[in-house]
N, C-alpha and C positions, 0 to 999 in steps of 0.2 A: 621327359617333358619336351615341347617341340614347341614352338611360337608359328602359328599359319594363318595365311589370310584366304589361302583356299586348300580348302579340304578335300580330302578323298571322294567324298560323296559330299551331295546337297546340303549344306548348313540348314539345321531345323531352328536357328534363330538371322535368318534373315537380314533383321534391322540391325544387328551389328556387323561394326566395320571389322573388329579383330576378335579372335578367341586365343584361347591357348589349349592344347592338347595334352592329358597329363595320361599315361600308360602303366599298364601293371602286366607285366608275364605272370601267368599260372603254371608255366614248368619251367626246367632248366634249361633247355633246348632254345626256346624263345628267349628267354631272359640273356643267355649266350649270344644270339645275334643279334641281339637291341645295342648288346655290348661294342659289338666287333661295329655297327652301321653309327656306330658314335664316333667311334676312334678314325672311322675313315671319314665322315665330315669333319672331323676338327684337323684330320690330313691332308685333306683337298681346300678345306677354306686358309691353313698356313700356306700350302703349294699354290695359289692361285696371289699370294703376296709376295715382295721383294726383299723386305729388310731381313737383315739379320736374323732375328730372334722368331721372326716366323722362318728360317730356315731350319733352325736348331727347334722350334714347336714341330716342324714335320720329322725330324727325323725322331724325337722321343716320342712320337707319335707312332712311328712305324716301328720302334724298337715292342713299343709293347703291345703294338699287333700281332710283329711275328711271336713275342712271348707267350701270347695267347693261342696261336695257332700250334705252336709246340707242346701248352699246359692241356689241349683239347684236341681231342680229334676230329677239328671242324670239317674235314671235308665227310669223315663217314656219316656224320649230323645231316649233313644239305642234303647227303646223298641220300639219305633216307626220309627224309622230309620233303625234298622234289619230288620222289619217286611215290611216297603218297599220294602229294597234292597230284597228281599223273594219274593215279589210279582212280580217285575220288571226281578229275573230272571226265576219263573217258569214259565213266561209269554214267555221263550224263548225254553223252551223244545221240540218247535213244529221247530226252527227255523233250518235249514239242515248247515246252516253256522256256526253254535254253536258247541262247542264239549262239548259232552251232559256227558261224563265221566269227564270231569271239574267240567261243570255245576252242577251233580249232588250231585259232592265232597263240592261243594261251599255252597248249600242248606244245604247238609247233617250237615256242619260243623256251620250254623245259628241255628238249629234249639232247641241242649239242651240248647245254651247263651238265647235266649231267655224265657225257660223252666226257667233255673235258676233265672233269672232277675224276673219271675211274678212270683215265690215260694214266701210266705211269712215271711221264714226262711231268705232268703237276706233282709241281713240290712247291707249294707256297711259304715264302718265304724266305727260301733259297739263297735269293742273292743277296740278301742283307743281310741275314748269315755268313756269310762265305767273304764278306766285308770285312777286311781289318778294323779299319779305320773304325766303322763303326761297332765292331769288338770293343773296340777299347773307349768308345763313346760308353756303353750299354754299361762295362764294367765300373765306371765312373758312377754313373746317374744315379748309384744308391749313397752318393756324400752327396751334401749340400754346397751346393756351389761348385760341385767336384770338376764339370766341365771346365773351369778356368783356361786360360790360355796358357799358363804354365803347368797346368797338369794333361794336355795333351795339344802339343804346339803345331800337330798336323790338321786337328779339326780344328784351330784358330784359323788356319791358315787357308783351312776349306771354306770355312764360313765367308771367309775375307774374298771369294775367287767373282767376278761378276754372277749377277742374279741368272744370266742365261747359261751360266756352267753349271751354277746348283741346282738348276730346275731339272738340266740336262742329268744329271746323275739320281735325282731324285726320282723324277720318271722311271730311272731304269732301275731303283733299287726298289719300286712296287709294281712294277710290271707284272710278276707273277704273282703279286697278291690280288690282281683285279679281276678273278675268274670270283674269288671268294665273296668278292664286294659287289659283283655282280650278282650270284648263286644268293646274297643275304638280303641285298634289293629285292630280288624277283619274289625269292619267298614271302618275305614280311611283305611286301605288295600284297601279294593274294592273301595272306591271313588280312590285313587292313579290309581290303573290297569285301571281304565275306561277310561281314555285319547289316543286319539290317538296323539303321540308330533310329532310338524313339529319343523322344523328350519326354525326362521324367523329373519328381519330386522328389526332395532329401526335404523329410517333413524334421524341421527343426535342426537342420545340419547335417542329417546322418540317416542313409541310404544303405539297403543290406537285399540279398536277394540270392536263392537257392539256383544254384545250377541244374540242368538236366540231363539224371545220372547217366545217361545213355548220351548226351552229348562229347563234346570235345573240344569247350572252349579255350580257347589259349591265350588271348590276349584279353585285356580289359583296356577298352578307353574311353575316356571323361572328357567331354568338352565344355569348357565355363567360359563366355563372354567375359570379356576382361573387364568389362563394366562391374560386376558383380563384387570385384576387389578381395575376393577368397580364392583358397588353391584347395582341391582333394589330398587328404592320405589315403591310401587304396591299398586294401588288403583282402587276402584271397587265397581258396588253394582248391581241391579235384571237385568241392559240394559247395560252397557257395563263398562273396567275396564282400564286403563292407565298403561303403566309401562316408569319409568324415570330412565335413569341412570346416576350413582353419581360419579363421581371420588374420592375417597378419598385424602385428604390433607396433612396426617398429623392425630394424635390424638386428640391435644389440638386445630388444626383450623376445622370451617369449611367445609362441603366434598361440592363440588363444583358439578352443570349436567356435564355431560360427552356432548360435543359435536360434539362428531363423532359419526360414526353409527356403532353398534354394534349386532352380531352376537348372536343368543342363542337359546336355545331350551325348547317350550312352549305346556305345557299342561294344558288343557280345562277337568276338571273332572267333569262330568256329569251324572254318578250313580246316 
């Protein structure tokens, strides 16, 4: 889910001032990089802070990026997934309905991610790996509270060094992660843009609708004016996907269907 006040494309309600965006991947491939473009917003909004505890948020941050990229073979993912979306659109160059100085910018801008991706030299992840220090961060982080100052008195001490030395090392311990962060932007970009969004009805809370077998939709997403004061659960898989809406209760009860019919605007990403 993502809180925007501008969207990718044209809001189809207008008169409001905020929406929220809620998403559902339909494969694993997508679902993997909604993963990984989480994990480096909550790395870049600690790294872009001073104190303390957003340094120690970035660096658990980055520990279970690279874990990620070692649990997954993210670069063969992009690689085959840029090299689609490449094919799919030079397949368009002939098309008079295309604006081909787009298009061409879109190609032009695939082509070193993927150069970079099959160099041998990327190896994401690498230097925080090859980190002691933060070895013995990572092995810690499965106790609670395990980081303490006396269970590793070097990262006390790192945390303790000014804001412009931890930034400094911080930088350099995701350096090599930034080709990925890049390669998972650009991608989800273009599945994003590919929708064309209608406004439609969830008659009595609950919205269902068949896929087209021949298509290759990948992403689902929901946008609900926050005026509305309900969230989607959004379920789905290769033939068609459901969306349910929840009323909230309260925190500690419950959130209950909504059972009126609610308005919102739905996109079909099919890149």
């Amino acid at each position: 889910m993502t809180k925007v006040v501008n969207n990718i494309q044209p809001s189809l309600f207008p008169l409001c001032d905020t929406m929220t965006v809620y998403e559902q991947p339909l494969n694993e491939r997508i679902r993997n990089f909604l993963r990984l473009e989480t994990l480096f917003e909550s790395i870049r909004d600690a790294m872009q802070r001073e104190q303390t505890c957003d340094a120690r948020n970035a660096i658990v941050g980055m520990i279970e990026l690279a874990d990620q990229l070692t649990r997954i073979d993210i670069k063969g993912e992009l690689i085959k997934e840029i090299e689609r979306h490449a094919t799919t659109l030079n397949n368009l160059r002939m098309n008079p309905g295309v604006n081909q100085s787009t298009l061409e910018q879109t190609v032009t801008r695939l082509e070193p991610i993927i150069a970079i991706l099959k160099s041998n030299s990327c190896q994401p992840g690498a230097r925080l790996r090859q980190c002691d220090l933060l070895t013995q961060v990572k092995q810690r982080l499965a106790i609670p509270g395990g980081t303490c100052s006396f269970d590793i008195p070097a990262f006390h001490y790192w945390l303790h060094r000014s804001p412009a030395q931890r930034s400094e090392h911080l930088q350099d311990w995701i350096q090599d992660m930034r080709i990925i962060e890049d390669a998972v932007h650009t991608v989800l970009k273009l599945v994003r843009e590919s929708a064309s969004p209608k406004k439609v009805m969830a008659e009595g809370g609950f919205f269902q609708q068949t896929l087209d077998a021949n298509g290759s939709c990948q992403l689902i997403r929901v946008i609900v004016p926050d005026t509305e004061g309900i969230f989607p659960e959004i379920s789905g898989g290769k033939h068609r996907f459901s969306i349910r809406f929840i009323r909230p209760s309260g925190i500690n009860t419950r959130p209950q269907p909504a059972q009126r019919s609610v308005w919102f605007e739905l996109h079909c990403c099919t890149l």
